[in-house]
mmCIF file as Biopython writes it, N, C-alpha, C and O atoms, coordinates in Angstrom:
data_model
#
loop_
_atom_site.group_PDB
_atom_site.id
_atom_site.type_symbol
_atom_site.label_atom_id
_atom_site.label_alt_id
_atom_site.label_comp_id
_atom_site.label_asym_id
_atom_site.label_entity_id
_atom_site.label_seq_id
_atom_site.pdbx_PDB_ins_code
_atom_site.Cartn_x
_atom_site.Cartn_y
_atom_site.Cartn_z
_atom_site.occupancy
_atom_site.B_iso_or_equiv
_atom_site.auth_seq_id
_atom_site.auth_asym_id
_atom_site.pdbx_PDB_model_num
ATOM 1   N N  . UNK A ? 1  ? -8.535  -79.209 30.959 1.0 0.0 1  A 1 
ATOM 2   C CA . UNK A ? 1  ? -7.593  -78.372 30.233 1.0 0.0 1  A 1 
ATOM 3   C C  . UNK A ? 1  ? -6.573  -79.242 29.499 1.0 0.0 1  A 1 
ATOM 4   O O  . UNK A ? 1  ? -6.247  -78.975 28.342 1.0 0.0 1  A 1 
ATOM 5   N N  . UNK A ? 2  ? -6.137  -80.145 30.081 1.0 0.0 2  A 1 
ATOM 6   C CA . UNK A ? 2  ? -5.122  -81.010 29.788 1.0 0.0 2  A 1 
ATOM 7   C C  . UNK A ? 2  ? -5.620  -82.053 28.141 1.0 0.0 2  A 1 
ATOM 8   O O  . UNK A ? 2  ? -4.764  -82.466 27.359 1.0 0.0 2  A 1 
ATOM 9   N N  . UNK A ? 3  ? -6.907  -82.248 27.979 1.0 0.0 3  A 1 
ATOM 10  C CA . UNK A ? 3  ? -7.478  -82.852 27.379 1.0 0.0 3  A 1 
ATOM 11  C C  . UNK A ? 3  ? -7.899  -81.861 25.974 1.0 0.0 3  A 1 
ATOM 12  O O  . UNK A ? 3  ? -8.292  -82.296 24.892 1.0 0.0 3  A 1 
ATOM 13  N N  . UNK A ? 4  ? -7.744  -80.807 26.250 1.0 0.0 4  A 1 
ATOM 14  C CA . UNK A ? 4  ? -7.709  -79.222 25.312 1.0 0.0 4  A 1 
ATOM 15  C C  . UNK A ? 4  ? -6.634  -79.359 25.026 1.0 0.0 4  A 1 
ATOM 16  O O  . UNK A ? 4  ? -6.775  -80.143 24.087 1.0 0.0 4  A 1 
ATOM 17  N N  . UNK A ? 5  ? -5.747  -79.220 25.098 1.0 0.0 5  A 1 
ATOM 18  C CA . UNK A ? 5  ? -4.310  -79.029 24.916 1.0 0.0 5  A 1 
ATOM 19  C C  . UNK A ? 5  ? -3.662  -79.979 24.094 1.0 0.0 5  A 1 
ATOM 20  O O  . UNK A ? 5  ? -2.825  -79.574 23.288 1.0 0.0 5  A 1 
ATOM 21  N N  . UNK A ? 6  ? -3.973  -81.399 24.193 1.0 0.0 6  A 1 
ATOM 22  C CA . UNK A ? 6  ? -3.493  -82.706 23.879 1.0 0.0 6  A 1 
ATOM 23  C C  . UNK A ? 6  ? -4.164  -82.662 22.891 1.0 0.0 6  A 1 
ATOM 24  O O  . UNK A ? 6  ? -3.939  -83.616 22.147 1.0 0.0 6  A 1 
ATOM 25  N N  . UNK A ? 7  ? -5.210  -81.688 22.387 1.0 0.0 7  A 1 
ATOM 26  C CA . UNK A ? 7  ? -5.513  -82.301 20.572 1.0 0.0 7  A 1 
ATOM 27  C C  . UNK A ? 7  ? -4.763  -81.816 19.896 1.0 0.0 7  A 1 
ATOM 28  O O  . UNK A ? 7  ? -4.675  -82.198 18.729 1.0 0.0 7  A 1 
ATOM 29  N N  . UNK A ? 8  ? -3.787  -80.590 20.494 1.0 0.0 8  A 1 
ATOM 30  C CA . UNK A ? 8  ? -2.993  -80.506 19.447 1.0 0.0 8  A 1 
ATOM 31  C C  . UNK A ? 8  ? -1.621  -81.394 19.043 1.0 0.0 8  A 1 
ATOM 32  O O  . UNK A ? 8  ? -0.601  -81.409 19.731 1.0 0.0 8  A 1 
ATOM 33  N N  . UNK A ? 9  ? -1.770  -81.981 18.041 1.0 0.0 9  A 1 
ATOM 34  C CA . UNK A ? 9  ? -0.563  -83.010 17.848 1.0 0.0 9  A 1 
ATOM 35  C C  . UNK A ? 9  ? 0.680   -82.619 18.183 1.0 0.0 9  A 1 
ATOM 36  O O  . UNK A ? 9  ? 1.574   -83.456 18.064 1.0 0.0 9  A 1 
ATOM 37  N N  . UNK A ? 10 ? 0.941   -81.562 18.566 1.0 0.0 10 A 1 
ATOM 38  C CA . UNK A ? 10 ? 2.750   -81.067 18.969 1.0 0.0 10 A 1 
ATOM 39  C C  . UNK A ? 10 ? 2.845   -81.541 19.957 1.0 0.0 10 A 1 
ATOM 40  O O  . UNK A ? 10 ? 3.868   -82.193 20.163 1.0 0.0 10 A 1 
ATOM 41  N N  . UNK A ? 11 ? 1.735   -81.421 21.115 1.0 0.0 11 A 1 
ATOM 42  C CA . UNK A ? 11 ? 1.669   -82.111 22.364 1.0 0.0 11 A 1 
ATOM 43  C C  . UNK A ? 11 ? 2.188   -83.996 22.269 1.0 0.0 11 A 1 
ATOM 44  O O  . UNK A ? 11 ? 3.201   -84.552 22.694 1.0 0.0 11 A 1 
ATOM 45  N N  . UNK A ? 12 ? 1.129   -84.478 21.616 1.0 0.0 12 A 1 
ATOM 46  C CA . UNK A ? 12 ? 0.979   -85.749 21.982 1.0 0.0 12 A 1 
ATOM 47  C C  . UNK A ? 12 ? 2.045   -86.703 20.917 1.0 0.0 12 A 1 
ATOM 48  O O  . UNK A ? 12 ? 1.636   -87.809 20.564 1.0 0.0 12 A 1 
ATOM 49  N N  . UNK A ? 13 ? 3.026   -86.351 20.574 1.0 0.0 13 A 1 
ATOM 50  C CA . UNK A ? 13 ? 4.010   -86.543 19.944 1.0 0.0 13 A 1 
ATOM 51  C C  . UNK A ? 13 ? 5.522   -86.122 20.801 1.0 0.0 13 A 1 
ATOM 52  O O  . UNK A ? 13 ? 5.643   -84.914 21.005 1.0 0.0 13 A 1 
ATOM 53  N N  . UNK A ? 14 ? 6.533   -86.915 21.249 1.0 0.0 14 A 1 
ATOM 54  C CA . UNK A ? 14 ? 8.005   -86.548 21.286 1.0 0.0 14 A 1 
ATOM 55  C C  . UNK A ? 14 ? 8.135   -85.157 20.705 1.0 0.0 14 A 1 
ATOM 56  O O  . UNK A ? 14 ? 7.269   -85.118 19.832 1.0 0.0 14 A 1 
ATOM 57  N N  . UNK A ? 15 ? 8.917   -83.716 20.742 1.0 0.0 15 A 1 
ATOM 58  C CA . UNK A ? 15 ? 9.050   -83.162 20.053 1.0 0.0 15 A 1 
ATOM 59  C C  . UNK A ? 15 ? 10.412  -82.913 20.164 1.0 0.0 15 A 1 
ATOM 60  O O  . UNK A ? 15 ? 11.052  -82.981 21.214 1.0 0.0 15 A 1 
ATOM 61  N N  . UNK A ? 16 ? 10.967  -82.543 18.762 1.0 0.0 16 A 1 
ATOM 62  C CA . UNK A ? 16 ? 12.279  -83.032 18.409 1.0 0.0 16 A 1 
ATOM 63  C C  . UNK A ? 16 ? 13.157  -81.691 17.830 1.0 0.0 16 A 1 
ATOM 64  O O  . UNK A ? 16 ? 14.327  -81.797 17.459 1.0 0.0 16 A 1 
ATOM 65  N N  . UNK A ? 17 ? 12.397  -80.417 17.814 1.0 0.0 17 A 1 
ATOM 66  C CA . UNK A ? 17 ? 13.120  -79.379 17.810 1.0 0.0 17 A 1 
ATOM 67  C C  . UNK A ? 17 ? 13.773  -78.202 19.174 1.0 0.0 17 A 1 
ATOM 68  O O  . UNK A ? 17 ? 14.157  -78.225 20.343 1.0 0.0 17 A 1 
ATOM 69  N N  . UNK A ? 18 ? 13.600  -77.472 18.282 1.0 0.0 18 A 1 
ATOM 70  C CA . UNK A ? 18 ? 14.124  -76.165 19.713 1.0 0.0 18 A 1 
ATOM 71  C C  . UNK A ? 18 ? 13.585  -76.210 20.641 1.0 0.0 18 A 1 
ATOM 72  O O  . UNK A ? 18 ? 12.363  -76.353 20.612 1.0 0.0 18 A 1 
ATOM 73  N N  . UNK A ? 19 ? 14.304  -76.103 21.901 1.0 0.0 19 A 1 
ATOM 74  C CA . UNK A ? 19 ? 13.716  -76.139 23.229 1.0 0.0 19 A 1 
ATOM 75  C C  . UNK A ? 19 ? 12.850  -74.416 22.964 1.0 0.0 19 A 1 
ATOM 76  O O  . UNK A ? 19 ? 11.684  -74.125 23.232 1.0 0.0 19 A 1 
ATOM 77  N N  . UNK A ? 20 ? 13.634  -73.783 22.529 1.0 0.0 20 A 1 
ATOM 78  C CA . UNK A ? 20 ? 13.092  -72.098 22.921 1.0 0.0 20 A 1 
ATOM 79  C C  . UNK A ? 20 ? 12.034  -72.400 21.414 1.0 0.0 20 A 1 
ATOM 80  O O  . UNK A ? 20 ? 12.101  -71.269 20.934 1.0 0.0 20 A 1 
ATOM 81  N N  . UNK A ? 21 ? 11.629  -72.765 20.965 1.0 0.0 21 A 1 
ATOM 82  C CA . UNK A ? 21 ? 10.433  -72.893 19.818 1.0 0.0 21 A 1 
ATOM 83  C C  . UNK A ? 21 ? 9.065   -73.539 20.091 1.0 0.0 21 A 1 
ATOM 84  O O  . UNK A ? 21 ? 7.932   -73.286 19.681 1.0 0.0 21 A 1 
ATOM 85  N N  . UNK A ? 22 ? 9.834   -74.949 21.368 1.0 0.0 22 A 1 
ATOM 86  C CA . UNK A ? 22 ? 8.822   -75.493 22.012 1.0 0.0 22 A 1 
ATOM 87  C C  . UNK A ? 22 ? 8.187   -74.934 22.983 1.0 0.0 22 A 1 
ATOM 88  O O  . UNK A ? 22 ? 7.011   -75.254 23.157 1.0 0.0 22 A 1 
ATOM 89  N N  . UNK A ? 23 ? 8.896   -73.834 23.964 1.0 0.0 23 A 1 
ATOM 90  C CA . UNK A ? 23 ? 8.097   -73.166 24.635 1.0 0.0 23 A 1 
ATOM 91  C C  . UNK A ? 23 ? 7.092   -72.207 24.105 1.0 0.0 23 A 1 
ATOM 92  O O  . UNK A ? 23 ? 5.945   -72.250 24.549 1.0 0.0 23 A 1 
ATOM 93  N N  . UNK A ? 24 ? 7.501   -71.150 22.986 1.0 0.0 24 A 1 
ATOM 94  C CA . UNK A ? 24 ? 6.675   -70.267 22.184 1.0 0.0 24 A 1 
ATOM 95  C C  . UNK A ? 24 ? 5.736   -71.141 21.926 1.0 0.0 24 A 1 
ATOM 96  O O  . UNK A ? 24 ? 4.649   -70.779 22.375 1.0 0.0 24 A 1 
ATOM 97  N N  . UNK A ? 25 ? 5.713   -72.534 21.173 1.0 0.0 25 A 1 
ATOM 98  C CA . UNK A ? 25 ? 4.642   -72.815 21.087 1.0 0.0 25 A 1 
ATOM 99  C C  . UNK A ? 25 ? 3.797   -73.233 22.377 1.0 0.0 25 A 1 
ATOM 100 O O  . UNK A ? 25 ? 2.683   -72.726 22.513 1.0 0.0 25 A 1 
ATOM 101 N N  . UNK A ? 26 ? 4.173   -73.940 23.124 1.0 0.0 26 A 1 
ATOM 102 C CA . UNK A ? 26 ? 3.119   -74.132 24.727 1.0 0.0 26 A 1 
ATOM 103 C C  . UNK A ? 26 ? 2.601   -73.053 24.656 1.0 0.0 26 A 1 
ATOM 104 O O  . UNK A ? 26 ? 1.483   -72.962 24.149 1.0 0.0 26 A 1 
ATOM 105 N N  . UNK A ? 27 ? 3.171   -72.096 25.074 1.0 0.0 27 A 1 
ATOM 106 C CA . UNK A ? 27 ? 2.742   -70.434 25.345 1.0 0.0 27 A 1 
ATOM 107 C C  . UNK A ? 27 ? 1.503   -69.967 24.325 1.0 0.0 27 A 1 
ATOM 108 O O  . UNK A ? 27 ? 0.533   -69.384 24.809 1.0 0.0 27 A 1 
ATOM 109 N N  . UNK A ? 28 ? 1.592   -70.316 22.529 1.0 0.0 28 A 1 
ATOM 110 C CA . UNK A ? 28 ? 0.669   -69.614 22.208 1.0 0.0 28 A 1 
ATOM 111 C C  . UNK A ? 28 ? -0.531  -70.963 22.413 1.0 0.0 28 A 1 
ATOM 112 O O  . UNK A ? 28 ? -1.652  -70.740 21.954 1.0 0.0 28 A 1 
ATOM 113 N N  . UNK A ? 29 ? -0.365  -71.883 22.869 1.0 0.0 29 A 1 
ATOM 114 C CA . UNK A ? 29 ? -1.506  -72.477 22.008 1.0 0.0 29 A 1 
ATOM 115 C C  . UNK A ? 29 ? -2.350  -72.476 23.516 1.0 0.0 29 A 1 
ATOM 116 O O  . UNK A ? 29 ? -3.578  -72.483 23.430 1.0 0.0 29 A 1 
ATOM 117 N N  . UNK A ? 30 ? -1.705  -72.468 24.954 1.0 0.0 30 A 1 
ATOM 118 C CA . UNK A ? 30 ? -1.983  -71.682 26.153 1.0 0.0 30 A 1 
ATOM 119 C C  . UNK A ? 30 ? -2.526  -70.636 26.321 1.0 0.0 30 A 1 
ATOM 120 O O  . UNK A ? 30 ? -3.032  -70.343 27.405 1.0 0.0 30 A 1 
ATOM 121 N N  . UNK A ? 31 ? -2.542  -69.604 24.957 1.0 0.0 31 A 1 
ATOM 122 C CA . UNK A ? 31 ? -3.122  -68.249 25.253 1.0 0.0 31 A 1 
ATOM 123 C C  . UNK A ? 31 ? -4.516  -68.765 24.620 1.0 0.0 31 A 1 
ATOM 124 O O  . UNK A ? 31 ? -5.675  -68.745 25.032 1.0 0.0 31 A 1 
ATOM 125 N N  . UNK A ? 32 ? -3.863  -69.264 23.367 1.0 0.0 32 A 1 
ATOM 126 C CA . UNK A ? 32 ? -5.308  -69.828 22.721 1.0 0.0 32 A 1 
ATOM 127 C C  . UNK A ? 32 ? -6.628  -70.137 23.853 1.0 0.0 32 A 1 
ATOM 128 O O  . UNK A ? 32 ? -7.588  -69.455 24.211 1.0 0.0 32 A 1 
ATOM 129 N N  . UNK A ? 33 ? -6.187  -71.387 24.170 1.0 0.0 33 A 1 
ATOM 130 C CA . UNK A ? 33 ? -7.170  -72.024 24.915 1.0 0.0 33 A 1 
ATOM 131 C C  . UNK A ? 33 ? -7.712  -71.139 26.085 1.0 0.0 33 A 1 
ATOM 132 O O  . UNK A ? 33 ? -8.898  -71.047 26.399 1.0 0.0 33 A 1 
ATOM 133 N N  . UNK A ? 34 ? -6.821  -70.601 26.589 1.0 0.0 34 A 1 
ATOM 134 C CA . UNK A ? 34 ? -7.308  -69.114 27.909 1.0 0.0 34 A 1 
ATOM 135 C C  . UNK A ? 34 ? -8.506  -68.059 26.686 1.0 0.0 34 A 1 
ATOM 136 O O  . UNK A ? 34 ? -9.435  -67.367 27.102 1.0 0.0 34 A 1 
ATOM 137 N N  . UNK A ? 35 ? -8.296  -68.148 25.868 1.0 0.0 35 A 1 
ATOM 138 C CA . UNK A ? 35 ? -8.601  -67.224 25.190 1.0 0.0 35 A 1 
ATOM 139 C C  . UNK A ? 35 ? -9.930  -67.620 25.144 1.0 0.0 35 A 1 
ATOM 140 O O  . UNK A ? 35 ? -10.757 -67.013 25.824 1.0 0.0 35 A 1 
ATOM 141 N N  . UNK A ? 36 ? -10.320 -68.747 24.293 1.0 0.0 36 A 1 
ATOM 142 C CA . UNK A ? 36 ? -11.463 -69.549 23.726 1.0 0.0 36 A 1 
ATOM 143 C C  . UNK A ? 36 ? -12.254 -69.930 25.394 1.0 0.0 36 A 1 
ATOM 144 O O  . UNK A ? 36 ? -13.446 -70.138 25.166 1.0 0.0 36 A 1 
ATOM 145 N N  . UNK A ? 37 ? -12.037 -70.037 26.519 1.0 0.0 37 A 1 
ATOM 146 C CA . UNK A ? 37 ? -12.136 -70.061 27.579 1.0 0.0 37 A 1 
ATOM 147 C C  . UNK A ? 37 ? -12.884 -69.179 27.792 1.0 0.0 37 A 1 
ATOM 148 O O  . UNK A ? 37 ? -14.059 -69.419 28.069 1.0 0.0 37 A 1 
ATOM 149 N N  . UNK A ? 38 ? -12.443 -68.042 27.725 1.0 0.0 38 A 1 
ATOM 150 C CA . UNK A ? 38 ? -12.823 -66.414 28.492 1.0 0.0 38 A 1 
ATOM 151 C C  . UNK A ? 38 ? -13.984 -66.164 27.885 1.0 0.0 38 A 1 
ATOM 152 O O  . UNK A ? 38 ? -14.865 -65.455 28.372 1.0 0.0 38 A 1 
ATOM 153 N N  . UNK A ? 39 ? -14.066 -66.943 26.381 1.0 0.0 39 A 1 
ATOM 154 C CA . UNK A ? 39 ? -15.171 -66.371 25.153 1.0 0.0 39 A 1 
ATOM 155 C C  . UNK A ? 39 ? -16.870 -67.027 25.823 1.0 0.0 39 A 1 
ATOM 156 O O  . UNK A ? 39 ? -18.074 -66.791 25.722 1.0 0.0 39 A 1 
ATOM 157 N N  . UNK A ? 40 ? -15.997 -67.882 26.458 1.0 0.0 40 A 1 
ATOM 158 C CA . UNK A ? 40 ? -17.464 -69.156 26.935 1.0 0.0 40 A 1 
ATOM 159 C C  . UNK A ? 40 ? -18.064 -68.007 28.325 1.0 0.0 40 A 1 
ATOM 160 O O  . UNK A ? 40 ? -19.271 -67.778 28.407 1.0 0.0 40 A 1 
ATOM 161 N N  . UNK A ? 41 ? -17.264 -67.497 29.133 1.0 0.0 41 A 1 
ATOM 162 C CA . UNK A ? 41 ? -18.021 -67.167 29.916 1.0 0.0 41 A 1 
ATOM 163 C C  . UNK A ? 41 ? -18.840 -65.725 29.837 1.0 0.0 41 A 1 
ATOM 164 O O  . UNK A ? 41 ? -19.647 -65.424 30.717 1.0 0.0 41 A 1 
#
């Protein structure tokens, strides 16, 4: 999962804005991957 997550460059970069912008994003790109997940099984 961790290795899913880390292609997106917001991850694997310092990020240097809003704390409350950085969570929305964890959150969607988290649903994402749950999402694309669920599709496989």
């Amino acid at each position: 999962v961790n290795a899913k997550i880390k292609t997106f460059q917001m991850l694997k970069q310092k990020y240097r804005n809003r704390r409350k912008r950085y969570n929305l994003r964890v959150n969607l790109i988290c649903a994402l991957i749950n999402f694309d997940r669920n599709m496989m099984v």
